[in-house]
N, C-alpha and C positions, 0 to 999 in steps of 0.2 A: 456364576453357575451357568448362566446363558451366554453363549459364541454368536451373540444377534450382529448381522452385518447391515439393521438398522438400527434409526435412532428416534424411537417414537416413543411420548409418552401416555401413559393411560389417560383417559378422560375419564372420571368417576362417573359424570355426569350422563346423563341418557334418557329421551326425549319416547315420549309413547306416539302412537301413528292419531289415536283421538286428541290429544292436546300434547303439543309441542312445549307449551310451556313445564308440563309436571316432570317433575325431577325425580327419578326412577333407582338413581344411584347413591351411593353416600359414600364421600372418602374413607380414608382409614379412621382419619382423625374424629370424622363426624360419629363413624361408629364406635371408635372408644367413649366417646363421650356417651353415647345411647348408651353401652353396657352400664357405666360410670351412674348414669341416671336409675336404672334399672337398678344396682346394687343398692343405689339411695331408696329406692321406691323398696325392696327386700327388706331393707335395716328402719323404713318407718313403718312397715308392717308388722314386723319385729317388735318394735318400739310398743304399737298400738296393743298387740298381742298383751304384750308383757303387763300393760297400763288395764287390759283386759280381765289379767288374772289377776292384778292388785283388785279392780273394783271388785271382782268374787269373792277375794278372800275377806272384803272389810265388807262385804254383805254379810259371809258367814260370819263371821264377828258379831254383826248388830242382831242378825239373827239370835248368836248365841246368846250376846245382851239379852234381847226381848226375850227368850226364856229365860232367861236367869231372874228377869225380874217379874214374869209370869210366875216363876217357882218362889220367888221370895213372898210375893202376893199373895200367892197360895198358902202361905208357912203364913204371913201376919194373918189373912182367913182363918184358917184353923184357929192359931193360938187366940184370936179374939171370939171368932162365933162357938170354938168347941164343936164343928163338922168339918164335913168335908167339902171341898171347895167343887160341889156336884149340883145338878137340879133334881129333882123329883123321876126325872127319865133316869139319871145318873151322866149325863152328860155334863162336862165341865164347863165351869161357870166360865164367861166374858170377863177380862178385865174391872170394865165397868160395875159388873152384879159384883163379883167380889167386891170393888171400894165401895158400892151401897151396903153391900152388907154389914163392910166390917165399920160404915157410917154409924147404919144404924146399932150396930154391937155396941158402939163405940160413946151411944150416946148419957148410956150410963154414968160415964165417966168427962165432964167436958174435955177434962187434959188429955185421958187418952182421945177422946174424940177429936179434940186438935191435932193432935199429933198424927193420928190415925189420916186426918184429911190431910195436912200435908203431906204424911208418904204416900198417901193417893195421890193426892196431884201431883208428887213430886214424880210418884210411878207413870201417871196420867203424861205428865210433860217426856218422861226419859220414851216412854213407848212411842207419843206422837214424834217426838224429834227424832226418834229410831226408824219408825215406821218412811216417815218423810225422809231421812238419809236412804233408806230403802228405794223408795220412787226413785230419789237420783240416781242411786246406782244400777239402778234399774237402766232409767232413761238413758247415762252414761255406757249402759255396756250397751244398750239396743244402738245406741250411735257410733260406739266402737267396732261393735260388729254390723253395721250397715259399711261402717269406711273401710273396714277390713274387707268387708265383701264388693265393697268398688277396687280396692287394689290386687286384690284376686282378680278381680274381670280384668284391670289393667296391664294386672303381670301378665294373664294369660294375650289380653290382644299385644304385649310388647314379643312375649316369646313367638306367636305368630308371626311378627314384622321381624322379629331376629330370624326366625325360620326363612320368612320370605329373601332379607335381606340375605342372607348367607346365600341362598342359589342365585339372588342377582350377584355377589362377590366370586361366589364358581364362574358365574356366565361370563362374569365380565375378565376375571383373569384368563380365563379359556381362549375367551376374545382376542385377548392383548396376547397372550403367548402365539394364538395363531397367526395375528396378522403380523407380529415382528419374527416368524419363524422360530422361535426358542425349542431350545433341545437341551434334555440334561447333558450330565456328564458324558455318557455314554454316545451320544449324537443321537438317542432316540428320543418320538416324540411325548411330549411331557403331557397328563390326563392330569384334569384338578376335580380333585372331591371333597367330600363333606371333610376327611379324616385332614387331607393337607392344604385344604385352602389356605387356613393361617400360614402356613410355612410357606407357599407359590407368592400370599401376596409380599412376606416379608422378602420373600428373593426377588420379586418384581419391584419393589422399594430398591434392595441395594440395587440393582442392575440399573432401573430409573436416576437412581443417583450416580452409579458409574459413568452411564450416559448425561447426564449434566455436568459431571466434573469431566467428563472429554469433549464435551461440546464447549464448555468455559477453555479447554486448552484449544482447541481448536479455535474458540472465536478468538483470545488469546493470539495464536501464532498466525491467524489472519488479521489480526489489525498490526501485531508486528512487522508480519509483509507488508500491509498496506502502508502503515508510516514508512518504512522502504522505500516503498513505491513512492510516496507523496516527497520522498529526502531526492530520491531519482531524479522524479521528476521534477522539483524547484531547481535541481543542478543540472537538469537537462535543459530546464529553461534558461536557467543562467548564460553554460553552455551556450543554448541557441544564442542568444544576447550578445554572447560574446563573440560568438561566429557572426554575426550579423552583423556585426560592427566589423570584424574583420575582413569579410566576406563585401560589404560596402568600400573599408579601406584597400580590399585586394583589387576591390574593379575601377576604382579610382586610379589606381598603379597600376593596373591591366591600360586601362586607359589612356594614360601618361605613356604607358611601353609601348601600348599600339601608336600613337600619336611620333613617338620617337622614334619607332620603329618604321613607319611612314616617310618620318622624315627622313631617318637612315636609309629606307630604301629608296626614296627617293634623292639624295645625294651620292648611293650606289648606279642607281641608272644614270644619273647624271653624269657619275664620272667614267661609267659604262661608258656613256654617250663619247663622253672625253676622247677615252680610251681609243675606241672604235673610231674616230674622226682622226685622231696619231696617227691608227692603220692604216685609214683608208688615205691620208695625205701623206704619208711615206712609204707603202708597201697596196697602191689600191688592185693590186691582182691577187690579193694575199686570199688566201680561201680556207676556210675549217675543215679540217682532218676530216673525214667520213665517217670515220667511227665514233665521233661526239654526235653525229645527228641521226634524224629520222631513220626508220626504212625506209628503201627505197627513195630518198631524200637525195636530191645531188648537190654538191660545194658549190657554191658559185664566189666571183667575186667581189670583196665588202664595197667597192663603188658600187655595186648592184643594191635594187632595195633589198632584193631574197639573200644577196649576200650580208646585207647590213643585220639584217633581222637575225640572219644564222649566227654571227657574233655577236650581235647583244642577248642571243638564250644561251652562252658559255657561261661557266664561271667568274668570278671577278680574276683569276687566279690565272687561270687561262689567258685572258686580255693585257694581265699585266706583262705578263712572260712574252706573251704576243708582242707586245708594245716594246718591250727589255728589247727581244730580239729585234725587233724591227730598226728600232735607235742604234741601236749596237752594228748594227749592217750600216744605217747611215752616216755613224762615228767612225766607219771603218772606211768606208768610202768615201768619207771629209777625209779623214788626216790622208789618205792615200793622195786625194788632190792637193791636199795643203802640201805633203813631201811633192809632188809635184811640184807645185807651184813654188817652191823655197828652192829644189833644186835647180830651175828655170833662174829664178835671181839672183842664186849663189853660184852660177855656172859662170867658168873661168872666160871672161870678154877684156884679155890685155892687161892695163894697169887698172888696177882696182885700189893703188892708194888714194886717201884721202884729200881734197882739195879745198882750198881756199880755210885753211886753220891757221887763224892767229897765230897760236904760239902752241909750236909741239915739244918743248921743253918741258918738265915736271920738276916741280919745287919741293925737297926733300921735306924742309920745314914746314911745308903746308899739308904734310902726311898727318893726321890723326888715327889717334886708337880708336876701334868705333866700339862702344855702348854697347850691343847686340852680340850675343855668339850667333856664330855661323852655323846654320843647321845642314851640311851637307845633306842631307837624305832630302829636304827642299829644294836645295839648291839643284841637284840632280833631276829630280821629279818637274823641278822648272823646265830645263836644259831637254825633256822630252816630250815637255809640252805641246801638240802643233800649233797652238796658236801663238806661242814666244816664239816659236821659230820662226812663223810664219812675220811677227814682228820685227824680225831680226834682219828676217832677209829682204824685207820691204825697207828696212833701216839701214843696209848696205848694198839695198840694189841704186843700179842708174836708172835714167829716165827712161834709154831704149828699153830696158829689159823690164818696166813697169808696162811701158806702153805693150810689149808682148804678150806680157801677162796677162794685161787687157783685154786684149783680141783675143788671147783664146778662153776668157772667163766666160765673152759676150758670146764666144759662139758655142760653149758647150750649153749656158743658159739656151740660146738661141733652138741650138741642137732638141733641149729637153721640151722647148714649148711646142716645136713642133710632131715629136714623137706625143705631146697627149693632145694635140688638134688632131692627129691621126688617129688615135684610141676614141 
């Protein structure tokens, strides 16, 4: 019935501003039980009532006894004395003067006089034990109706505290619908009175317990986060754990690669170093392209330190190609002086047959098959080799044409030590 966007529950309980201790409220249950009491206190006054009207009626009983046996008394009077059972006023005679009378009547006669005092006494006894039942029921109803009249005063101070109580149960629903906002159906706000308090507090019950059965799903779906949360987090721990270890095995390997990596580049500079030592001993004018260096940075060259330093900040790729070429110029400029130096020895100086051979005869039968095929594309690849030529033509030059050779090896040597005495 109530759209409350809180979740508060009533406190029956309620504290006076004189003593904090007194308890001002009483639950539901506390006051079912007060009615509950109250009905009992109804149904024993009831009870009493009822117990009230039994001792009247077995008084008017004993009553009617004790005249009945007044009137029988009166009949055995008569029948014995022959009067009337009156005194000289005409006033009726006492129990008592009638059995003296009809004693003395009686005396005439002993048997009737026996008999006559036995139904006296026997009248004498039913009257006293009449009379005394009387007292009791007396006493009995005076005590019934003193309790009756304490549970009267009690029903009335209970109906007062039902009174009272019922405006603390207005006051106090009024309370709780105000400070949790409640509104009926309509969205208007909800007044409690005498007429609907019962029905405000039965709806503040269900709502109170809607609100605990959504606080139960609610603690419910947070402790199902939470266990979540706690499964996260042991697998985040884990997780961490297991990064930890990885994370230790990664910088171990990080470490190892830097370490290697150190090493590599230092076996890269070194053979930088290499490199650049090739260039500068076969090519030391050689100087880096402009456009691999600085602004405004000039080539110089690698016999220079600034030249040295401009090729060892190239690539390796660079150096190598540098180096390729560099050798390749030198390999070109060897075999040029090797075919030189082969044409000088192979150059036509007269008789160039062979001298002082044994025997230049060839013995057929001492020809064998050889073992080996002939790999022409070798044999070839030999035959333009400059250093087989170069062996060849040292192997069929003479001695003048070695000794020529000689002098102009020493003087192109000679040539080149002093073009770098002049550099």
């Amino acid at each position: 019935m109530f759209p409350c966007p809180f979740s508060k529950i009533l406190d029956f309980e309620r504290k006076t501003k004189e003593d904090k201790a007194v308890q001002t409220g009483l639950s539901i249950e506390q006051l079912k039980a007060q009615h509950q009491e109250i009905a009992d206190h109804q149904k024993a006054v009831q009870s009493l009532q009822s117990q009230a009207d039994n001792l009247t009626n077995q008084k008017n009983d004993v009553q009617s006894q004790v005249a009945t046996v007044i009137q029988n008394l009166k009949s055995i009077y008569e029948a014995t004395t022959g009067h009337q059972a009156v005194d000289k006023d005409g006033n009726g005679l006492s129990p008592l003067e009638m059995a003296n009378d009809i004693t003395r009547a009686a005396r005439s006669s002993q048997k009737d006089k026996q008999q006559a005092e036995k139904d006296a006494d026997a009248a004498q006894e039913k009257q006293t034990a009449a009379e005394n039942q009387q007292k009791q029921l007396e006493q009995q109803l005076t005590q019934q109706q003193q309790q009756l009249q304490t549970l009267q005063n009690q029903i009335s101070d209970a109906e007062e505290q039902i009174k009272q109580r019922k405006l603390q149960r207005i006051k106090a629903a009024q309370q709780e619908i105000d400070q949790n906002d409640l509104l009926d159906n309509n969205d208007q706000p909800i007044t409690v009175t005498e007429a609907n308090v019962t029905q405000m507090e039965q709806e503040l019950d269900s709502w109170r317990q809607e609100e605990r059965d959504n606080w139960e799903t609610d603690k419910q779906d947070y402790q199902d986060e939470l266990d979540n949360l706690n499964q996260e987090i042991t697998t985040a721990r884990t997780t961490k754990t297991e990064l930890s270890t990885t994370n230790q095995q990664l910088t171990t390997q990080n470490q190892q690669l830097q370490n290697e990596n150190t090493t590599v580049q230092n076996q890269i500079n070194d053979y930088k170093n290499q490199l650049v030592d090739t260039i500068a001993e076969n090519a030391p004018e050689h100087k880096v392209d402009s456009s691999l260096l600085k602004p405004n940075e000039k080539a110089q060259a690698v016999i220079t330190n600034t030249g040295r330093q401009q090729h060892l900040r190239q690539p390796l790729k660079y150096l190598m190609d540098t180096v390729t070429e560099v050798l390749q110029k030198v390999k070109t400029e060897a075999t040029k002086f090797i075919d030189h130096v082969v044409k000088i020895l192979i150059a036509p100086n007269g008789d160039q047959s062979p001298k002082n051979l044994q025997n230049r005869e060839l013995d057929p039968s001492s020809i064998t098959a050889s073992d080996k095929p002939i790999d022409h594309l070798k044999e070839k690849q030999l035959q333009n080799d400059p250093a087989v030529k170069l062996k060849k033509a040292i192997l069929s030059a003479n001695s003048e044409q070695l000794q020529k050779v000689d002098q102009q090896v020493k003087q192109s040597l000679k040539q080149q030590v002093e073009d770098d005495i002049e550099y």
